[in-house]
Every structure is written in C-alpha cells, then in structure tokens.
C-alpha atoms as an extended CHARMM CRD file, in Angstrom:
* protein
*
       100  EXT
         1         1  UNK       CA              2.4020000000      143.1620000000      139.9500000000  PROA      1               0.0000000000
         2         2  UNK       CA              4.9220000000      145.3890000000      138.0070000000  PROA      2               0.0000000000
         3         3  UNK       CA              7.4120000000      144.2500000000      135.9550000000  PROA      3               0.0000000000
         4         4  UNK       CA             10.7790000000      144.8180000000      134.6270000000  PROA      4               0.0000000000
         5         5  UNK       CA             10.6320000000      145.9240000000      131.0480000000  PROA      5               0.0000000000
         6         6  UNK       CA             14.3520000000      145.4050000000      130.6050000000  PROA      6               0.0000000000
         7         7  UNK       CA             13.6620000000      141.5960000000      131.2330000000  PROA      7               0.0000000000
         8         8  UNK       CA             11.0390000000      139.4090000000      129.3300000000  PROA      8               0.0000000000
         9         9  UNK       CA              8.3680000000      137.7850000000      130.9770000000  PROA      9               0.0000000000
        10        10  UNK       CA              9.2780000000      133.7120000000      131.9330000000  PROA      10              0.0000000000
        11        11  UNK       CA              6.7570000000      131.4880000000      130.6930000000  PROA      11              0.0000000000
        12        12  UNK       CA              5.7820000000      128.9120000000      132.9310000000  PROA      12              0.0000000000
        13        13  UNK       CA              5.8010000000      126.5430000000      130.6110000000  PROA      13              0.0000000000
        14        14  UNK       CA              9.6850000000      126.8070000000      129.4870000000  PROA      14              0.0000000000
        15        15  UNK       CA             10.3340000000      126.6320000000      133.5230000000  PROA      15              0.0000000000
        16        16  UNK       CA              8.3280000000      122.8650000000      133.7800000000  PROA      16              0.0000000000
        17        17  UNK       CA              9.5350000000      122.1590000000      130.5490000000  PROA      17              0.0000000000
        18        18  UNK       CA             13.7380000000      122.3150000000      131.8460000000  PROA      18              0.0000000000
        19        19  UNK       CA             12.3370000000      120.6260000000      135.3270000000  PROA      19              0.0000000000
        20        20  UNK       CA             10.6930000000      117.5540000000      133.8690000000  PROA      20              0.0000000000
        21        21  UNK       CA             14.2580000000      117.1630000000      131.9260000000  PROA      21              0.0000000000
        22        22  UNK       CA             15.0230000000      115.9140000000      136.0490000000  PROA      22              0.0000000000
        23        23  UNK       CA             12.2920000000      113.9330000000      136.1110000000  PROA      23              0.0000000000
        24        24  UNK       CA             14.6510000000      110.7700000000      136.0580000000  PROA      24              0.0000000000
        25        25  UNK       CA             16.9960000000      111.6620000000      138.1790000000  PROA      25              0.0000000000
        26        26  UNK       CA             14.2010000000      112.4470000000      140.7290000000  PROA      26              0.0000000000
        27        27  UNK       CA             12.6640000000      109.2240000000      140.2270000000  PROA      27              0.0000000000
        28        28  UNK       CA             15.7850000000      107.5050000000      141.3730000000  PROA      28              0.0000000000
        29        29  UNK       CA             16.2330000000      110.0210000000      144.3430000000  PROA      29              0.0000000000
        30        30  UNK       CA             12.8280000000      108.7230000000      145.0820000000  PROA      30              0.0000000000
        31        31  UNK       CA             13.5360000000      105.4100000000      144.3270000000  PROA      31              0.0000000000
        32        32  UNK       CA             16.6130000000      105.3800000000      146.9570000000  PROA      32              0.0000000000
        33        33  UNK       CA             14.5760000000      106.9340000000      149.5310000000  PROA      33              0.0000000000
        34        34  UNK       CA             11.8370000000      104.4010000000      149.6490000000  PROA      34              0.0000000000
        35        35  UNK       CA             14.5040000000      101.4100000000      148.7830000000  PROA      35              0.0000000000
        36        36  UNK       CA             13.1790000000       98.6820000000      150.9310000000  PROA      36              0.0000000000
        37        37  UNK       CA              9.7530000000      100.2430000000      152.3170000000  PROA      37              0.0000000000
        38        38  UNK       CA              6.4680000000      100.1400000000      151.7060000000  PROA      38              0.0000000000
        39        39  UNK       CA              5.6220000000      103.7520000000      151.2570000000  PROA      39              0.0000000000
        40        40  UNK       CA              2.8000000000      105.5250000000      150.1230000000  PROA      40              0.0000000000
        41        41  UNK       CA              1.8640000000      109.0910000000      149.3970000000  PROA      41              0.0000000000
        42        42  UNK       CA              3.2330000000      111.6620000000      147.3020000000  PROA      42              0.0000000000
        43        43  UNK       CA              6.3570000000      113.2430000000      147.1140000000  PROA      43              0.0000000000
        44        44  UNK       CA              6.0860000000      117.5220000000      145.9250000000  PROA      44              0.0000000000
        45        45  UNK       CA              9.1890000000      119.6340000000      145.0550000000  PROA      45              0.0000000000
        46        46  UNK       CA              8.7040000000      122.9990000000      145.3470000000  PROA      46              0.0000000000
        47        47  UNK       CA             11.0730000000      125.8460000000      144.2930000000  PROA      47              0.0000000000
        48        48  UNK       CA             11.3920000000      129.5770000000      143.9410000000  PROA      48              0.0000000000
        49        49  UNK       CA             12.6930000000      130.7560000000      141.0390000000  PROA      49              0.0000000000
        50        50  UNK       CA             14.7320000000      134.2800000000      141.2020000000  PROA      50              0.0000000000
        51        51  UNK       CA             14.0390000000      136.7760000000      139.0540000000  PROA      51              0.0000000000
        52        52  UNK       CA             17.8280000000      136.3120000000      137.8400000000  PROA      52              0.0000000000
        53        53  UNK       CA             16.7200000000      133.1960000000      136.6490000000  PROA      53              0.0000000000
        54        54  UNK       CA             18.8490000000      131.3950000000      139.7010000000  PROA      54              0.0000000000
        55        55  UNK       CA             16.3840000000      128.8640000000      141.8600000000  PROA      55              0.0000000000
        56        56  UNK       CA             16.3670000000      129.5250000000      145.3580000000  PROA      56              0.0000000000
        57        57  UNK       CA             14.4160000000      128.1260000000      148.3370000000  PROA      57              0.0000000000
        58        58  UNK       CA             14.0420000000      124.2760000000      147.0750000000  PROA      58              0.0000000000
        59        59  UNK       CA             11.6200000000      122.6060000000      149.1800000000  PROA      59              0.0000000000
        60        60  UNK       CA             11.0130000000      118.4680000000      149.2660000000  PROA      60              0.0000000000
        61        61  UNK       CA              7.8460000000      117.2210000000      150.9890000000  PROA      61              0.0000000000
        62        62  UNK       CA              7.7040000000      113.4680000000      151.1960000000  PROA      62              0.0000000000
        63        63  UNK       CA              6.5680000000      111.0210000000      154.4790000000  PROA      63              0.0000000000
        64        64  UNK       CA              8.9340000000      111.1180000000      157.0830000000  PROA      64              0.0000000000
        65        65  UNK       CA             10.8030000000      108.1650000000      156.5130000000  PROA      65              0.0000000000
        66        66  UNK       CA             11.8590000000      109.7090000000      153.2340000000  PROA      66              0.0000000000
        67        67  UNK       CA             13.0840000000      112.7130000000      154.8530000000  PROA      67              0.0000000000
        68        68  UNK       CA             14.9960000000      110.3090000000      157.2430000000  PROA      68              0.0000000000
        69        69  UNK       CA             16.6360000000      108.5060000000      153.8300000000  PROA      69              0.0000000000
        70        70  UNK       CA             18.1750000000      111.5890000000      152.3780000000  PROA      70              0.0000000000
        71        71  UNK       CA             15.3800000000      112.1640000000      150.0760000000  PROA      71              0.0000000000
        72        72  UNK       CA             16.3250000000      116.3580000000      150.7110000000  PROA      72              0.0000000000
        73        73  UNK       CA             19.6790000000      115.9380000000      149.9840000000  PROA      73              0.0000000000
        74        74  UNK       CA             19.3170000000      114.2760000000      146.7720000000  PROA      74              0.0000000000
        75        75  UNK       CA             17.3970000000      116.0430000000      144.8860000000  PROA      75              0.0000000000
        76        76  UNK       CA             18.0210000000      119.9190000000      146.3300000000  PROA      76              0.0000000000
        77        77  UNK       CA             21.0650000000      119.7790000000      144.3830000000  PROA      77              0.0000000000
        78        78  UNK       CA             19.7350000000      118.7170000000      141.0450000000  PROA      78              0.0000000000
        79        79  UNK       CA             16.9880000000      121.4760000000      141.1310000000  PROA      79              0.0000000000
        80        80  UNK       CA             19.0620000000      124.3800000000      142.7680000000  PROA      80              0.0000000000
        81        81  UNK       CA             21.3250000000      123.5240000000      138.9390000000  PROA      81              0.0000000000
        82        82  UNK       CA             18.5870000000      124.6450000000      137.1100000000  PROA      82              0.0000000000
        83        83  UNK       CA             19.3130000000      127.8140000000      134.9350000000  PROA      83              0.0000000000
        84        84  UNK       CA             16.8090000000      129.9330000000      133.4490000000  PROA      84              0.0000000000
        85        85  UNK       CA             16.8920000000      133.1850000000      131.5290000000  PROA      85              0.0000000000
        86        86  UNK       CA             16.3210000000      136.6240000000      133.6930000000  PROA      86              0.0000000000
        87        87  UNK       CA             12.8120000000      137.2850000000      133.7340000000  PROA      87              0.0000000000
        88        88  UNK       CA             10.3880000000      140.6290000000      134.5920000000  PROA      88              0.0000000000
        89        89  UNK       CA              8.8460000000      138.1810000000      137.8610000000  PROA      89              0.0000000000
        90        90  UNK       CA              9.8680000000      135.2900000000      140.0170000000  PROA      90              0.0000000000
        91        91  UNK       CA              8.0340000000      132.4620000000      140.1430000000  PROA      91              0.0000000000
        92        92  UNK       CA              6.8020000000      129.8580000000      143.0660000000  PROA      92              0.0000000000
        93        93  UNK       CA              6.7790000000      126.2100000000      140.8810000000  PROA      93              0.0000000000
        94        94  UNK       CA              5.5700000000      123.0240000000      142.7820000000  PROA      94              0.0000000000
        95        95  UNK       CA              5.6210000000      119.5140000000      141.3610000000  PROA      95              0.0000000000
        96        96  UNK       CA              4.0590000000      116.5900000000      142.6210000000  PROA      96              0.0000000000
        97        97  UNK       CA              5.2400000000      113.0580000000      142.3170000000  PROA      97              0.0000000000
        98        98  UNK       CA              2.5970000000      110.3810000000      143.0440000000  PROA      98              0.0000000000
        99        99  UNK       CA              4.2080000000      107.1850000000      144.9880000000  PROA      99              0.0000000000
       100       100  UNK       CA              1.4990000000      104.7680000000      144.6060000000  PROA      100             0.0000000000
C-alpha cells in the first residue's frame, strides 16, 4: 500500500472514536426500527471512509423488517456527516450493534 506523504496517516482509533459520538442517535434509529417487534440479531454499519476524509458508501445490515422500517434512511445520514481530516489511505470501518 503506498501512501500520500503530503497527508498523515488516519488512525483508526480517532475514526471509531468520532463514530461512537453517534452511538445515541443510532440507538434510537434502532430503537424506531424495531418499535413494536420482537426482533433479534444484530444490526452492523459499515462505511468507507475517503481519503479526503469525506465518508462514502454507508452500508446498514439489519433483519429485514428493519430494512422495511426505515432503519437505512435513518442512520445513512448521520454517518455520511461525519468529517475527518485528509489522510495518506481510506479506510473500510464496520460497527456492530447487538439487538438482544
């Protein structure tokens, strides 16, 4: 992998540390989604994260009935608002949510 000397590498740990700050506001996407149901399973949003520092290609896996509930819609937006510093790589980031 080369990298950009101009721009620093991104520590993974900065990137989940600015995610988890959306860990509430996830919750309740979550929350909203399953209002009513009985669901099990895990919920796992995934992003890629530009070298620019711009996120790009959010993904939300979740049972279907989720999905159905708006579950994408909800918290796409909240993730794609993430900002980070340019950085030498992108980065793939993935975090589960457990909904037992």
């Amino acid at each position: 992998m080369t990298s950009d000397s101009a721009a620093p590498e991104l520590d993974e740990a900065e990137v989940e540390q600015r995610f988890r700050r959306l860990d509430g506001r996830i919750i309740d996407c979550i929350d909203r989604a399953r209002e009513g149901w009985d669901v099990s399973g895990k919920v796992v949003v995934g992003f890629r994260l530009e070298r620019s520092g711009r996120v790009q290609k959010v993904r939300v896996t979740a049972p279907a009935l989720m999905q159905r509930a708006g579950i994408y819609a909800c918290i796409a937006p909240l993730v794609k608002g993430l900002h980070y510093p340019a950085s030498g790589r992108s980065l793939i980031m993935s975090y589960p949510y457990r909904l037992d």
